[in-house]
N, C-alpha and C positions, 0 to 999 in steps of 0.2 A: 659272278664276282665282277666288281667294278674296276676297270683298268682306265687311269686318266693316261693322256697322250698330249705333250707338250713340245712335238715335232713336228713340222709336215714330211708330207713324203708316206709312204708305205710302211705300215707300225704292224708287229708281229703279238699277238696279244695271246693267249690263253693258257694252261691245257684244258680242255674240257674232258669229260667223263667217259666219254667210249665214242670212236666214229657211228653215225647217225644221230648224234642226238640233236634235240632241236635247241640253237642257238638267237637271242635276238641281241641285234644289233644298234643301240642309239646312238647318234651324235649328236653332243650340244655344245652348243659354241657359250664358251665361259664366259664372256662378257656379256652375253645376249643368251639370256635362259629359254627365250622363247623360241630360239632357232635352234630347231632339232629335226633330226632324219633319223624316220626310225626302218630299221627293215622288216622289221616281223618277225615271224619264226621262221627261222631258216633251219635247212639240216644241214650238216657239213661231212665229208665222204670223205677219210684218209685211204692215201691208196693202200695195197693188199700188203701184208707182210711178204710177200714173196714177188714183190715190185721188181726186184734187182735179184740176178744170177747167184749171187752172192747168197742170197736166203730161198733158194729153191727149196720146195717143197717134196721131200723126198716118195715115191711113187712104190704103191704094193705091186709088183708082179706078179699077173697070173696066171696060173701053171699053163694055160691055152687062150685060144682068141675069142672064148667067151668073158664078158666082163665081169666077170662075179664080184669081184673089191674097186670099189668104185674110190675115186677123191674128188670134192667136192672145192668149188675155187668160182672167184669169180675175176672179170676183170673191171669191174667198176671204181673208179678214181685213179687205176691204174696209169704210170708214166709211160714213155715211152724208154726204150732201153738206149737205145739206137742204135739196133742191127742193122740197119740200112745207113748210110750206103757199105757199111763194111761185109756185108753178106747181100747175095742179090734172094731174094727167098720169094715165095707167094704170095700178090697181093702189095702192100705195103703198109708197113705194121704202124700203127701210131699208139698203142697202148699194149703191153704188154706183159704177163705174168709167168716165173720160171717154175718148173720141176725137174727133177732128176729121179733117176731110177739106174740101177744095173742090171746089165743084162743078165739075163740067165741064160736064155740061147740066141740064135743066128738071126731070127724073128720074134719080132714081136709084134702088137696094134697096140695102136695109140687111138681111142678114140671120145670125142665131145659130145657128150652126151644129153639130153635133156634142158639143152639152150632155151634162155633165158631172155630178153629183152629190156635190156633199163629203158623210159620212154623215150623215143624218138633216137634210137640207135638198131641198130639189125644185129641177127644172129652169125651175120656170117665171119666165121673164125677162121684163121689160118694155124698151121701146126710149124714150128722149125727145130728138127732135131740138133743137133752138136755133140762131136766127142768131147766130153768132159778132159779126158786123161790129164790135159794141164790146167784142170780147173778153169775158173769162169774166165781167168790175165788169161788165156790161153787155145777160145774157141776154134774148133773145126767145122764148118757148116757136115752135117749127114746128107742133110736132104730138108726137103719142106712140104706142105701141103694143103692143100684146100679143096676137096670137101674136107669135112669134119672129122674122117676116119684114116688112118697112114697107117699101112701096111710096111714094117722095115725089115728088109733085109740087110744081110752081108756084116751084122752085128759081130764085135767078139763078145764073148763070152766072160761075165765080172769084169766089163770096161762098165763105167759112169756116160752115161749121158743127160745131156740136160735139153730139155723140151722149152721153148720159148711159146706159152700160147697168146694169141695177138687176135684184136679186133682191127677190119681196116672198112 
């Protein structure tokens, strides 16, 4: 769809059809038709629905610390939330995606599995638990981690927690 722009400055233009699709981009100056910039086809990445605490992604618990039900998440376009500096955690997060889960018992594992690489970015992730109980206005840091895999203790039992996973 054609969108004219009769402002300078930073112009908000679309929706388009689904994050990845290939977009291109012209500019042409209306009094000079010959002057145009084009970009190509571009792809454009919305970040994840579960950007923000707020749309955490609720998590299957599994009866023990094999992972038989897996969720599947990525962080690519993802924001930064900004648990730093209000939590001191592993790493330093700059992009971030939430889940939550309840607890069932005292322990549970938390682990990333089958990491993935967008080009020119690393797999290495950090984990940040939070007691849910006041909701996302309301974080308690748990605990954090890096490697890939967090063993948590000292959990209650049908308390809400919400997992921050982060690329740093």
């Amino acid at each position: 769809t054609l969108t004219n722009i009769a402002a300078t400055g930073i112009q908000t233009f679309g929706p388009y059809t689904a994050s990845g699709s290939a977009v291109t981009i012209i500019l042409t100056n209306e009094q000079d038709g010959a002057c145009t910039l084009s970009s190509g086809a571009i792809n454009y990445v919305c970040p994840p629905a579960n950007d923000e605490c707020a749309n955490a992604v609720a998590l299957t618990v599994n009866p023990d610390l094999a992972c038989g039900t897996v969720t599947a998440g990525t962080t690519q376009a993802a924001t930064n939330s900004g648990i730093e500096p209000t939590f001191t955690v592993t790493g330093t997060p700059d992009n971030d995606v939430w889940y939550s889960f309840v607890a069932t018992g005292s322990a549970h594992r938390i682990s990333l599995l089958n990491l993935v690489a967008v080009t020119g970015f690393s797999t290495d992730m950090g984990i940040a638990v939070f007691d849910g109980t006041g909701t996302c206005s309301a974080l308690t840091l748990v605990g954090s981690s890096d490697p890939e895999t967090y063993n948590l203790t000292g959990l209650t039992p049908g308390t809400t927690y919400y997992v921050s996973v982060y690329g740093w």
